[in-house]
Each structure stands twice: as structure tokens, then as C-alpha cells.
N, C-alpha and C positions, 0 to 999 in steps of 0.2 A: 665775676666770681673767681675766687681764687682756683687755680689749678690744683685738682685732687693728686697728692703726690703719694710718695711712697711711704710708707710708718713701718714697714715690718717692725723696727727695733725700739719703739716709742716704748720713753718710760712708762711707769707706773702707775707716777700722776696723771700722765696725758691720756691713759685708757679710763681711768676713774672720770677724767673729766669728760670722757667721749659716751663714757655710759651713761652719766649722768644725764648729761646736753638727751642723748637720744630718749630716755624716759621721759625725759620733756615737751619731744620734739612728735613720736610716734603717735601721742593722743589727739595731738593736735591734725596730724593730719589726718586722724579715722574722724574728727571730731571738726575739719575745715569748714565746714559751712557756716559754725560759730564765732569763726574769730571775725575782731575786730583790726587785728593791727597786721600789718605785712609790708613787704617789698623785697626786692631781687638782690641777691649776693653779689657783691664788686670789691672784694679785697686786692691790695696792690699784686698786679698778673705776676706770676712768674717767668721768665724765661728760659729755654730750655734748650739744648742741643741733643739730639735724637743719635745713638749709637752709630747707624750709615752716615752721621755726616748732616742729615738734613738741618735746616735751620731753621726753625718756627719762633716768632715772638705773639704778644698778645693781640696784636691783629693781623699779622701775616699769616698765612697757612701755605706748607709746601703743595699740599695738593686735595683735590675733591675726596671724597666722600664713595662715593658710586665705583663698582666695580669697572663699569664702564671705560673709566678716564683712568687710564692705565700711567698716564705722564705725570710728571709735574705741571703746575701750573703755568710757567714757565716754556713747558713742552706741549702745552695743551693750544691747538690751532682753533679757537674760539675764543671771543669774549665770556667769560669765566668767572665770576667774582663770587667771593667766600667770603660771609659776615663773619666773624665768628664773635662768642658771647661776652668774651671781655671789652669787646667794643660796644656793641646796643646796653651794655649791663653798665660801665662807665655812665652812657648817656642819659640811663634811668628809663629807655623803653620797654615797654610791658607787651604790645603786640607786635605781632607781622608787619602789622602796617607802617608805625610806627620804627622799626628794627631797618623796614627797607629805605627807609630815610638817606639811609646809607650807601647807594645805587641809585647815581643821578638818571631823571626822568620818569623813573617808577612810584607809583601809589595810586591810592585809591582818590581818584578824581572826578569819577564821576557818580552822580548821586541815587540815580533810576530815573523812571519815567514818569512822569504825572505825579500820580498819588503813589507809588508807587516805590518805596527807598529800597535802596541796597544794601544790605544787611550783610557783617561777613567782610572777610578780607575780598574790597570788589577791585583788584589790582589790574592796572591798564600799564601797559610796554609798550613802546615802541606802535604807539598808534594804536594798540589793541586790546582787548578787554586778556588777562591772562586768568583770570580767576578760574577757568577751570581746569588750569595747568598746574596747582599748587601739588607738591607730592612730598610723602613723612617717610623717608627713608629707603628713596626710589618708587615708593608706592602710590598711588594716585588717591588725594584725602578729598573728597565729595562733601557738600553737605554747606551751608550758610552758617558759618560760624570765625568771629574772631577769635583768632588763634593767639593764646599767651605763649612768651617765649621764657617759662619758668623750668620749662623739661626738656631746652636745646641748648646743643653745643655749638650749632653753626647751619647759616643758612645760606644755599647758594645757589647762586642767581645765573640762570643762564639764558641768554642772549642771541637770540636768532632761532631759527625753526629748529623743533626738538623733536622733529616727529620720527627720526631714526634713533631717539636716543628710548625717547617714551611712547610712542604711539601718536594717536589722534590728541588735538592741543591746538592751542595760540599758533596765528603764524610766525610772534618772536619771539618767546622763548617760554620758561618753563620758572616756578622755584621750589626747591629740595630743602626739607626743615629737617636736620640731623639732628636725631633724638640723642638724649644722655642714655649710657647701659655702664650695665653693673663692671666692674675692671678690678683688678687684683691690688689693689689699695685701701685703704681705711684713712676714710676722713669724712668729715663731718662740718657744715658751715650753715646757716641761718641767716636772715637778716629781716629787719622789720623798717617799714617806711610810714612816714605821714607826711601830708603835704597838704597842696591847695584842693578845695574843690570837696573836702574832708574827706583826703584820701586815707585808706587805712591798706596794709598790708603785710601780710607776711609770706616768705618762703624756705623751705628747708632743703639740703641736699645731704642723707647720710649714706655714706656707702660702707661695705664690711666685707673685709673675707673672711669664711667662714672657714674654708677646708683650702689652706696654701697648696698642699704635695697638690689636691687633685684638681685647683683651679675653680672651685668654688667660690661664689662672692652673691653678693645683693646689695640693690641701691634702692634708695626711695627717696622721689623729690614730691612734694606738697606745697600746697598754694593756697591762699585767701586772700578773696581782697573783697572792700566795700567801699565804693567811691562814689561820689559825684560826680562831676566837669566843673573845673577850671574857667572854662567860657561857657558853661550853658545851666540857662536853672533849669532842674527837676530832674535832668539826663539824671541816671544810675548806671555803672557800672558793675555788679555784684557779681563776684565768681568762686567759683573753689574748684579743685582741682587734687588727683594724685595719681602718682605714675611710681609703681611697683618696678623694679627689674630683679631677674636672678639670670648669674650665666655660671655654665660647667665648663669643666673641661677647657679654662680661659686661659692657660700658659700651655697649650698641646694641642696636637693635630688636630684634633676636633672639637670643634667648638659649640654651647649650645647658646641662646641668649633668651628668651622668658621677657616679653613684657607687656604692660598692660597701663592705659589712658582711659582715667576718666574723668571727664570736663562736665561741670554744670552751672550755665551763666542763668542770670535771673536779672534781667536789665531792664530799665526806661528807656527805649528806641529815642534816636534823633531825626524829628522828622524835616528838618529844615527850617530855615530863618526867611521872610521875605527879602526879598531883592530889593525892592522901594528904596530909592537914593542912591544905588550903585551906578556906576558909568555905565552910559547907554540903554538906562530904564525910562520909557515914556510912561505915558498912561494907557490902558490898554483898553479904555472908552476914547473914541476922538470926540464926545458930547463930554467930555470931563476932561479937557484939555490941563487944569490945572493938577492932577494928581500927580504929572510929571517934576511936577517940585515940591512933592514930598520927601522929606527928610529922609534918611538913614533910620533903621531901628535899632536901637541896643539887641550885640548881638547874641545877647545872653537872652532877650525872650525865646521862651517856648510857647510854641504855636496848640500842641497839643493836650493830650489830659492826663491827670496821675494815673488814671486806670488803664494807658497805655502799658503793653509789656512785651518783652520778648528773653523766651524762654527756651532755652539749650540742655539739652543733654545728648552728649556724645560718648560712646564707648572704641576702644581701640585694643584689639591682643594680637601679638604679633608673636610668633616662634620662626628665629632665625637661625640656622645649622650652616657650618662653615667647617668644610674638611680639606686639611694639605695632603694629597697624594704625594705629591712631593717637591721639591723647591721649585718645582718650576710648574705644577700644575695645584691648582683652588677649584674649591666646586661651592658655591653658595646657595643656600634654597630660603626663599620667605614666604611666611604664608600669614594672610594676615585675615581678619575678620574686624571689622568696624562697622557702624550704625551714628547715627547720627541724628536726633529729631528736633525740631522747632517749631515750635508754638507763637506767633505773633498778632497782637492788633497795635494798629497804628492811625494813630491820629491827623491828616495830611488837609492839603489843600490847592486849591488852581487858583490863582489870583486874575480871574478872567474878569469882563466887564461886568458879567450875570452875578459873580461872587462877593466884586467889591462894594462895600458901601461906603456912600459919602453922605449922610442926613446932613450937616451941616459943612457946605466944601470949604469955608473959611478957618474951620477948627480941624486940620486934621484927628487933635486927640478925640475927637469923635467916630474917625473912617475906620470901618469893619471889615472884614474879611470872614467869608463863611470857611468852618474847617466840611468841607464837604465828602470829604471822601476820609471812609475809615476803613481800612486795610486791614484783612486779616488773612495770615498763614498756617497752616498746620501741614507740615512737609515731613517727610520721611526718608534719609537716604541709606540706601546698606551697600557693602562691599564687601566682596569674597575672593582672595586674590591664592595665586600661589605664582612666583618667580624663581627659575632655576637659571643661575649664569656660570658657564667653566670657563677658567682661566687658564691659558695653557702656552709655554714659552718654547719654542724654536728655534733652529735655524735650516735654513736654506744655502748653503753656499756662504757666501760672507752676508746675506740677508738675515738678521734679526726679529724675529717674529712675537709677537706679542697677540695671541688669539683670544676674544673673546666672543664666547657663543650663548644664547639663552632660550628658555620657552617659558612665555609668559601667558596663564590661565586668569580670567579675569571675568567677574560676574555683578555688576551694577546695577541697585536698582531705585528708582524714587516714586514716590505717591506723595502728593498733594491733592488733601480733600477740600471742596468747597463749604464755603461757610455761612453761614447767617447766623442774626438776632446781634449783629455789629454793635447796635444804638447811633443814636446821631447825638451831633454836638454842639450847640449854640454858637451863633459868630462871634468873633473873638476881636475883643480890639486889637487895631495895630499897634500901636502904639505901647500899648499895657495887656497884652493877654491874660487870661485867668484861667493857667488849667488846672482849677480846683472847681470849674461850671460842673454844674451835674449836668447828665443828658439828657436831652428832651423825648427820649426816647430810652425804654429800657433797652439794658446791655444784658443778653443773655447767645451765649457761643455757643451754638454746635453745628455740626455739620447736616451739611445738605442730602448726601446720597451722592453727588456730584463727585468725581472725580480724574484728576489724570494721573496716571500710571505709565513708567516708561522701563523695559528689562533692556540693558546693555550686555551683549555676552562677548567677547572675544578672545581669539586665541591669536600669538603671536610668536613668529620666530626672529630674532635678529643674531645677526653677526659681523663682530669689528674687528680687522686687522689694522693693528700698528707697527708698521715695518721700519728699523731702523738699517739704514746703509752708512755703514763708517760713521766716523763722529759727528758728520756733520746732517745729514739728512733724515729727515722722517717722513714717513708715506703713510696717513691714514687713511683706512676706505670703509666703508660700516650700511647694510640695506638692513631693513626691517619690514615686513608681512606683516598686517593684521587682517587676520579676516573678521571683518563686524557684522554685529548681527545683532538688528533693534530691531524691540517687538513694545509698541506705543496703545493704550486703550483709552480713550477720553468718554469718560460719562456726564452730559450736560443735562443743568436742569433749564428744560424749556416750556415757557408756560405750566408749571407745575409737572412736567413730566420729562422722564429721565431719557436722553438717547444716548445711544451710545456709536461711537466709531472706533475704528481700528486700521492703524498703519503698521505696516512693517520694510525695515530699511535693512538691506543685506550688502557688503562690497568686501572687496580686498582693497588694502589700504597696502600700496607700498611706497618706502619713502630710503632714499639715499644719503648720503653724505661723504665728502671728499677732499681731502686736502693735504697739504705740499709744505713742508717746514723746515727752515734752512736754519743752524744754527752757525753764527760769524761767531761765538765764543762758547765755552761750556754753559753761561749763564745767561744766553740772550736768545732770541732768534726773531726770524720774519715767516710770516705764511699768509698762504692763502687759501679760502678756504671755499664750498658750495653746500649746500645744504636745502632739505625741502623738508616741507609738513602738510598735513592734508586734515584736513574737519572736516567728517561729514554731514549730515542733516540730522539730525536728532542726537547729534553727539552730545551737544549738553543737555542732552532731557527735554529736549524743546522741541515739536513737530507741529508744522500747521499743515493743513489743506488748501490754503491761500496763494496764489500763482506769485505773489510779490514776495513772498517767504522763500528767503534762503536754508529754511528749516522743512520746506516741502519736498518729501520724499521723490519726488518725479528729478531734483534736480543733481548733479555730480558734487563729489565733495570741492569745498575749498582747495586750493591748492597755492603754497607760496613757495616758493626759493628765496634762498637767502646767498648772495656772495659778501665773503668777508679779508680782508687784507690788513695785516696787522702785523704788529712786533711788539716784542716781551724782553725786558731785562733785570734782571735781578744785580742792585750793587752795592755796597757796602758789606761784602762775606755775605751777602745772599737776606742781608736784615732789611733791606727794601725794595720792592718790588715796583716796575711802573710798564704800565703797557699803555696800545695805543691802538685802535683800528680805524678803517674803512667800513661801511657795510652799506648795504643797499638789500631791501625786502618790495618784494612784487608779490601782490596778490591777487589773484585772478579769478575768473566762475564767479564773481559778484552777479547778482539777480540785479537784472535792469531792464526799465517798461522801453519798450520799443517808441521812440516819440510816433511815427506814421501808423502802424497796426494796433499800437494800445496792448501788444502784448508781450511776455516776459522772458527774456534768455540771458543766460549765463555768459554776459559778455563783457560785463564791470572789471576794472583792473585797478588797482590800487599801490600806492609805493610808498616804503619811509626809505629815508638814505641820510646818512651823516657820516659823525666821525665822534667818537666815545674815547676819553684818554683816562686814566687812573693809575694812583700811587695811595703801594702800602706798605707798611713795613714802622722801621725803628729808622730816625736821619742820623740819631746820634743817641749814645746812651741814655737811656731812658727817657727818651723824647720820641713818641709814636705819634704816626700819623696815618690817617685815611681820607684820600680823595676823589674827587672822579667830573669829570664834567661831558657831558655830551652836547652834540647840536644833531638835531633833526630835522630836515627838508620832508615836509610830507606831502602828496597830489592824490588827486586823481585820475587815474591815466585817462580811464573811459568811463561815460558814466555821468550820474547828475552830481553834482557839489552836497557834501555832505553837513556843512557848516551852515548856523544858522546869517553871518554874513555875508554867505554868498563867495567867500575867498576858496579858492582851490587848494584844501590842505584838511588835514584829518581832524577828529574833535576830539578832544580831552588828553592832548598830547600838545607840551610846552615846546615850542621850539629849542629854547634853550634850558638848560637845569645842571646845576653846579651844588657838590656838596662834601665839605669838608669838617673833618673833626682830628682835633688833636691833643694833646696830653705830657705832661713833664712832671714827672718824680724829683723833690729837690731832696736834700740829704736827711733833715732834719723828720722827715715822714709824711713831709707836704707836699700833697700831688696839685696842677692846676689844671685845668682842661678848659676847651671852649670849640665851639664850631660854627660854620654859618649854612646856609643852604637859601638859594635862588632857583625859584621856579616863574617860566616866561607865564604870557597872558596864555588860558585855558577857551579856545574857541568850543562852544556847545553847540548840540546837532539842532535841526530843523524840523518844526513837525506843525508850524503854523499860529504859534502862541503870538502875542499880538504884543509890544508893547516891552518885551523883558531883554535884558540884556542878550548880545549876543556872544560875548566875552566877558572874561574874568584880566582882571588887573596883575600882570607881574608881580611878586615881593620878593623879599630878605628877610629872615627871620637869623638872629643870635641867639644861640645858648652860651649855656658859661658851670662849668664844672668845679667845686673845692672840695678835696678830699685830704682826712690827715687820720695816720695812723694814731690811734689813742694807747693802744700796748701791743704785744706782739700777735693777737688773737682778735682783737677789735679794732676797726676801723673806722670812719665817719665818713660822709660823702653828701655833699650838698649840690642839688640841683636847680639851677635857675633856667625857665624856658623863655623865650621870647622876650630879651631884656628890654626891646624898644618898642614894646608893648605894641607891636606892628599889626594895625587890622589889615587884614585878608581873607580871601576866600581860597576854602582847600578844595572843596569839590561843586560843579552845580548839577542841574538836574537837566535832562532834555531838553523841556518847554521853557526854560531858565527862570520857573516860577520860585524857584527854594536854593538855597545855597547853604553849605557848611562853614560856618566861622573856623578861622583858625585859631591855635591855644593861645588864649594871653597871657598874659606875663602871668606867673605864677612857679610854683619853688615844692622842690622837697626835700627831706632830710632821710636818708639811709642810714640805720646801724647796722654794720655787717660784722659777724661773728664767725669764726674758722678757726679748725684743729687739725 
């Protein structure tokens, strides 16, 4: 999307034209749920140089986001990386998932359990599941939903344990979705997409200032889209979306910002494709030897029924106040209120020996598969936050001081009711699915009585010193307290009658961080760094009474360190950015059955280690680029083997993943772009399935980018994905019964419009 710049002095046409556009623009989004047509704003970025001297172009950023990270990135002793939107908006991505494309190693790879999918950005790091480390503006966003990136400015991804940055989390890292707010500008841009898959969509972004002297302004971005998939029949996509901002007081000491998100998807779930023909599928009867040479399915069958859905509504209102005492001290306070509900049933299945049929073994287009399990959710998540951080500058002697202090109130909570009156659903050929079968069984949803209930409360203090000594060293050091306090109720229904149980989980959470930064020029440096995180038992809303459950309140949080060694250089005036690390992550308190007493302690130890490099920036006028490659070593220190191969190394974490995207402006208004990205083979966990792969196959996939300015206000932009129409699997599921196809080749067209 184009960069919102300044208009103070904008003729007379160009307000007529801005009022006009917005009469157009504001129906649509009170009125989003109707439209047909959309897609993401990407007019050619601007570049810009910042009054201090910084340098930012349209994928570099000088620095994070979060009060926190007081440095430049540059000066920031961590793996660190900033999407920002002119980069995912170039590639034509629509979600998180999709956006993190762009931070090798990361994505949603794995699928759920059994019957049982993952819904929601389900995002795995560095060996670990991260999905409930995602946070909207330092704030921690809960709840099973894909996230559209039509109301962000940048997304950034941090890498190794965050538990002194954010609390309880991942033990490798964390990501921060940085919303758009209102800014003392006026401008106004649109853009509408169609593509494969029959996609439709549009987006708007109008901002206004209202009152100059007093810092007055308001934005409003809006969203609709109705899609299909590109690779899958029946999937839906359906969303609409609008995100309100007003801020005061936006050129002066005190600042107010106003805003408000609200998301409602209305989708056909993916419930996965059979595995039958992939490397390393047998049959999973050995009295049906021959099922093992069964073909491939097209990976556009859908296993499940139309009358699958999953249904989102999420709400989000944030007031953020930001006052300068004075140049050398900030005080920042948010407070936020968010909800979030989902409604799903889903159509699934186990391709067990019980499930599969073969009436005639010589025809496979005869071999069935029952869809046995149909899943249903009705989940509820809310948040009630409030974060106060002071920023405060020093010296000590020739020591440079850079204080950052906070207290952080926090109140989380989720219900998930039990369901019945599912329906069932006829077996499905493989070969030819039909999910237009009625069920054999009426479909009538409601709930049981059954419920689980989990309240998260905690209260947290942290504080970060960044000490500079002379020009050339930096000294960070930063602890954080949480004291946690879960209060769990689970109501089952047991042979027709309800029980109820009750847990409650209480600790202090404290977590460090520490490191050492040498800079050899104003624009480089080397450090080293250490860092811990800690998850408790019920931190994600998940509590058993089971001795083998690492969610059973009897046992100690998780706990990981992370060391990390690395350098950063900024070259070309600062237009391109390349770093490079070390790191090694240990994780520990893993629940492990004892092989001689058959019983369970917290003695599992676990480790990733590699070496992550990436470049960003501009090589040469108007020639941007982003990339990044990592290798990962992953084990088991102590402990049983996690993999369904029986190899010593983590699941759903490629050893190797590389991913590059880049782009050239020629003179005439012709931009070209293209990128690639390789992800290694995907080993899947173990749980006794008989028969299914126990890895997924390395790929390559290419894109390829054309954009050409039409006039000074409209632009084109053409998207092609996976030119080598490359079959692969994106994620699998536990038992390795189901697998997600990746996209096929398929294209779309952006008109983008800006004032």
C-alpha cells in the first residue's frame, strides 16, 4: 500500500476527489458483509528519509514497534525481524500465515490431532507450537482465528524466549501484529482484487485530519472478501471486517489513540486430504496388503460436507495515552477489551483398517473411507488488559542509561461448551468424494450442559536497562514477575449426568534476559545474548488431571533458555540491512514416564540449535529485497523420541527453510517481482497410527510478481503463485491420516487506487 503522506496543501481537485472516493468508500464498509469484490492496497512504496537521519525504505525498518526495544534494530542484541506491509501487500498475502512466509522456518505446519484441525493462525518456531504467543500491539490476542493483515502496518517476529519481554509464551519467541492508527495526514487509497478460486475482494484505507492546531485525525480501514481456494473444492473463505481509529492531541505531548476491530469470518473449514500415495504410506490393514499402491488423490478433493462451517466473530477496543514529560522521559498506558467467539462443525476422518473400505480391492474407484468423526466447537475467549510502561533517559557517570519500567494487569478467560446432535455422514469415496451426501443422521447443534472454563489472572512487573558506554558498547539487562493465577472448572457429561471438577494453578513466573553488544562501526555490531521463558500448566487454557499431562497442575512450569550470538550490519547509507546468528534453545521439565516404576517426572529436556542469516533493505535503487535462511538441529536430550520415525529430532520443524522475495521498479512504471521459498521434509509425531506417512517431502515453490503504474493514482498488479505448479504438503496432522495441499498455480489481478 502506498505510504500515507502528507496533503496539508492539496488542491482543490484532489479534496473533491478525496471526498468523493470517501462517499463511496464509507457505505461499503458499514455495508462489508455485501460486497463481492476486494483485495489489499500496493501502490509503488515510497521512500523516505526521517528528520534524525533514519533511513527506512519499503521493506527495511529502522526499528520495532514496542516500547520495549529502545535500539535500533541494528542495536537490538536479538533475532528481530520486521515484516512490514509493503512487502506481504507486493506478494498479494491476505493472512498471518501467509505474511510470515517471509521468516524462514515459521508457519502453520501442523494440522491437529485425529479428527481434530487446527483452526486459526496454528504457527510453529523453532520446534514449537507459537500460536499462543501472537500479540496486537504488545497485547496478547487469544482466541482461534485467522488473522487478515488488511488493518497492519507491520509484523514482527521475535525469535528465542520472550518470557521477559511478554510473560508466559513459546519457548522461541513471540509475534507482534502492529495495527494502522489515525496520523496527522489525509489520504485515502482502495484497491479491489479477483483471482483463482473466485476470489473477490476489496479494501479501503481513508485517513483525515480533522482539527490540525489540536492534533486531531481519524482513519478507517474496511475489508471484504468472498473466496474459495485455488487448490481445494468447497473450502470458503468469507470475511468482512472494520477498524475505526480517532487520535488527539497527535503533534503534542499528549497523545490519545481510539480504536476499534471488528472481524466476522463465515468459512467452510479444511478438513484435510488423504495421504494414500504419498512417500512412506502403506496400508494400514496388513490383510489388505495391496492398498499400499494406491494412487495419489487429487488434492482438490474435499473429504467433508457443505454444511461444514466455521464461524468468527471477534471484537477488539483499545485506548492508548502516551504522555512526554519531557525529552528524556514517556509514560505509555493501554487498555484494551477484546472477545472473540467461534462456532465450528467439521467434517474429519481416521483412515484406520475399521474405517477403510475396499468392496472390490481390484477397483480402487470403488475404496471408501468413512468420514467418522464430526467435530464441533463453540469456544469463547475474552480479554481485559491494562499495560503502563515509563521510559526514562540517564546518565550515570559516562554510563548512558535508557530505563524502561512497567505494570502489566491482565484477565483472560475461555469457555468451551460441549456439543451434540453433530449428525453423521455417509462414507465418502476416495477417490471421488461427494460432499453434497445428506447425513444419515439428522444435524441439529446444541449444547450439552458439558463444559470447560478456564480464568487466567495475572499481574506483572518488568524492567529493562540499556546501558550505553562510549560509542562503542551496549549493556542490556531486563527481569520480569508474573504472578499467575488460574482458576479451571470442567463440567462432563457422564452417562447422562453432569460432574463437575475443579483446578486451580497459582506461581510466580520470573524470567531474565541479558546481553553484551559490541559495535566495530556506527552501523554494525556483534552480541551476545541469554534469555528464558517459562509456561505454565494451564497457560493455554488447557488443564488435565492425567499424571502424563504436562497441563497437570501437580507439575512446575516449562522452562527454556535460550543463548544467542550474532552480528548486524547496516550497508549501502543504511538502505540494507543483513544479520546473522548463533542460537541454541533448551527446554526442560518435559513430563516423562519413568521406564522401571511406570511413573511420571519432569525430567524431559529438549533442544533446537542452528544458525538464522537474513537481508533487507534496498541493493540498489529501486531494487528491494528480503531474505533469510535458517538451519535447525533439533534432539531430544532426555526422554522418549518424539517423531513418528523413531529419528531423534522435533516434529513439524524443517531442518532447513529459505525464503526470498524481491522487486525492481524500471522507469517507464514497470515494477517486476518474484520470490522462492524451500521448506525441508516435515517429520510428524507419534501416537500409534498404523500405515501413514511418517514425513512429509521437502519443496520449492515460485512466485512471480507484475505491476505497472496505469496513471498517477492507479496502479495494476498481477500475482502469480506457484509457477511450477509444485505439488506439496503444507502441513500434516499427528496420526499422519490428513494432509494440507499447498496452493497451485493460480494468479490474481489487484487494482490499487490512491490519493
Amino acid at each position: 500500500m502506498k505510504a500515507i503522506t502528507s496533503r496539508k496543501h492539496s488542491s482543490t481537485r484532489n479534496q473533491v476527489m478525496r471526498t468523493a472516493l470517501a462517499a463511496v468508500l464509507l457505505p461499503l464498509g458499514a455495508q462489508a458483509a455485501g460486497i463481492d469484490a476486494a483485495a489489499p492496497v500496493d501502490v509503488v512504496p515510497e521512500t523516505k528519509v526521517e528528520i534524525v537521519g533514519k533511513y527506512e525504505n519499503a521493506f527495511r525498518a529502522e526499528q520495532a514497534s514496542s516500547p520495549k526495544y529502545t535500539e535500533r534494530l541494528v542495536d537490538t542484541a536479538q533475532t528481530l525481524q520486521v515484516i512490514k506491509k509493503e512487502l506481504f501487500e507486493q506478494q498479494g498475502a491476505l493472512t498471518l500465515t501467509e505474511a510470515l512466509r517471509n521468516t524462514p522456518g515459521v508457519g502453520a505446519f501442523f494440522l491437529g490431532e485425529n479428527g481434530n484441525t487446527t483452526t486459526g493462525d496454528a504457527i510453529f518456531m523453532r520446534g514449537f507450537d507459537t500460536s499462543s504467543s501472537i500479540f496486537v500491539d504488545g497485547v496478547r490476542d487469544i482466541g482461534s482465528i485467522s488473522r487478515d493483515v488488511f488493518n497492519l502496518e507491520q509484523i514482527e517476529v521475535l525469535k528465542g524466549p520472550a518470557g521477559t519481554d511478554n510473560g508466559r509464551g513459546s519457548p522461541t519467541g513471540s509475534v507482534n501484529l502492529v495495527s494502522k492508527k489515525a496520523s496527522m495526514t489525509n489520504a485515502m487509497s482502495t484497491a479491489i482484487t479477483g483471482g483463482s478460486g473466485s476470489q473477490k475482494r476489496v479494501t479501503a484505507d481513508v485517513n483525515q485530519v480533522l482539527d490540525e492546531e489540536r492534533g486531531i485525525a481519524v482513519r478507517l480501514n474496511v475489508l471484504a472478501q468472498d473466496a474459495g481456494s485455488a487448490s481445494r473444492d468447497v473450502v470458503e473463505n468469507k470475511r468482512w471486517a472494520i477498524a475505526p481509529s480517532i487520535g488527539f492531541g497527535l503533534n503534542g505531548a499528549t497523545r490519545v489513540h481510539l480504536d476499534y476491530l471488528h472481524v466476522d469470518q463465515n468459512n467452510i473449514p479444511d478438513g484435510g486430504v488423504y495421504v494414500i500415495g504419498l512417500p512412506g504410506y502403506t496400508s494400514p490393514d496388513r490383510t489388505r496388503p495391496f492398498v499400499t499402491d494406491g494412487k495419489k488423490v487429487d488434492p482438490k478433493n474435499f473429504y467433508g460436507s457443505t454444511g461444514d462451517y466455521d464461524d468468527v466473530k471477534a471484537d477488539m477496543a483499545t485506548v492508548r495515552i502516551e504522555h512526554d514529560f519531557s525529552p528524556t522521559m514517556k509514560l505509555q498506558n493501554t487498555s484494551r477489551y477484546g472477545k472473540t467467539s467461534q462456532d465450528y462443525l467439521l467434517s474429519a476422518f481416521l483412515t484406520s483398517a475399521a474405517n477403510l473400505g475396499t468392496p472390490n480391492p481390484a477397483d480402487p474407484n470403488s475404496w471408501t473411507l468413512a468420514r467418522s468423526i464430526r467435530t464441533g466447537k463453540d469456544q469463547e475467549n475474552k480479554i481485559l488488559t491494562n499495560v503502563t510502561t515509563l521510559t526514562s533517559q540517564f546518565d550515570t557517570g559516562a554510563v548512558k542509561h535508557t530505563l524502561v519500567s512497567g505494570l502489566e494487569l491482565t484477565s483472560e478467560r475461555q469457555t468451551t461448551w460441549g456439543l451434540t446432535g453433530l449428525g453423521t455422514l455417509p462414507a465418502a469415496n476416495i477417490y471421488n468424494p461427494n460432499p453434497n451426501d445428506a447425513p444419515t443422521t439428522p444435524v441439529n447443534v446444541h449444547r450439552t450442559g458439558a463444559y470447560n472454563e478456564g480464568e487466567v489472572d495475572t499481574q506483572s512487573l518488568y524492567v529493562f536497562d540499556t546501558a550505553k558506554i562510549g560509542e562503542r558498547w551496549i549493556i542490556n539487562g531486563g527481569v520480569r514477575v508474573d504472578h499467575f493465577r488460574a482458576d479451571y472448572s470442567t463440567v462432563a457429561l457422564t452417562n447422562n449426568v453432569l460432574v463437575a471438577n475443579r483446578f486451580k494453578v497459582g506461581d510466580n513466573l520470573v524470567n531474565g534476559k541479558l546481553s553484551a553488544l559490541y559495535k566495530p562501526t556506527a552501523n554494525s555490531s556483534v552480541y551476545a545474548m541469554v534469555a528464558s521463558s517459562k509456561q505454565p500448566p494451564g497457560g493455554n487454557f488447557t488443564v488435565s488431571g492425567n499424571a502424563n499431562s504436562a497441563q497437570n497442575p501437580i507439575y512446575d512450569p516449562q522452562e527454556s533458555t535460550t543463548t544467542e550470538f550474532g552480528g548486524k550490519l547496516d550497508l549501502l547509507k543504511s538502505k540494507l540491512s543483513l544479520s546473522g546468528a548463533l542460537f541454541r534453545t533448551d527446554v526442560k521439565n518435559e513430563v516423562e514416564q519413568d521406564p522401571v516404576n511406570l511413573q511420571y517426572y519432569q525430567t524431559g529436556e529438549k533442544r533446537v540449535q542452528g544458525v538464522e542469516l537474513g537481508a533487507t533493505g534496498e541493493l540498489a535503487p529501486h531494487w528491494l529485497v528480503s531474505a533469510g535462511y535458517v538451519y535447525m538441529d533439533t534432539s531430544v536430550e532426555r526422554g522418549r523420541n518424539v517423531t513418528a520415525s523413531g529419528e531423534n529430532s522435533l516434529t513439524y520443524t524443517p531442518k532447513q527453510s529459505f525464503t526470498a522475495w524481491t522487486s525492481y521498479d524500471l522507469p517507464w512504471g514497470l515494477r517486476i517481482g518474484g520470490g522462492a521459498r524451500f521448506s525441508d521434509k516435515l517429520k510428524r509425531g507419534t501416537d500409534g497410527a498404523i500405515g501413514t506417512p511418517a514425513y512429509t517431502d521437502s519443496y520449492w515453490v515460485v512466485d512471480a510478481m507484475l505491476g505497472y503504474r496505469l496513471t498517477k493514482n492507479i496502479d495494476l498488479r498481477l500475482n502469480v503463485y506457484n509457477l511450477t505448479d509444485e505439488k506439496y504438503v503444507v502441513a500434516i496432522n499427528k496420526s499422519g491420516y490428513r494432509y494440507t495441499p499447498g496452493v497451485a498455480r493460480s494468479a490474481s489481478l489487484t487494482a490499487n487506487i490512491g490519493f
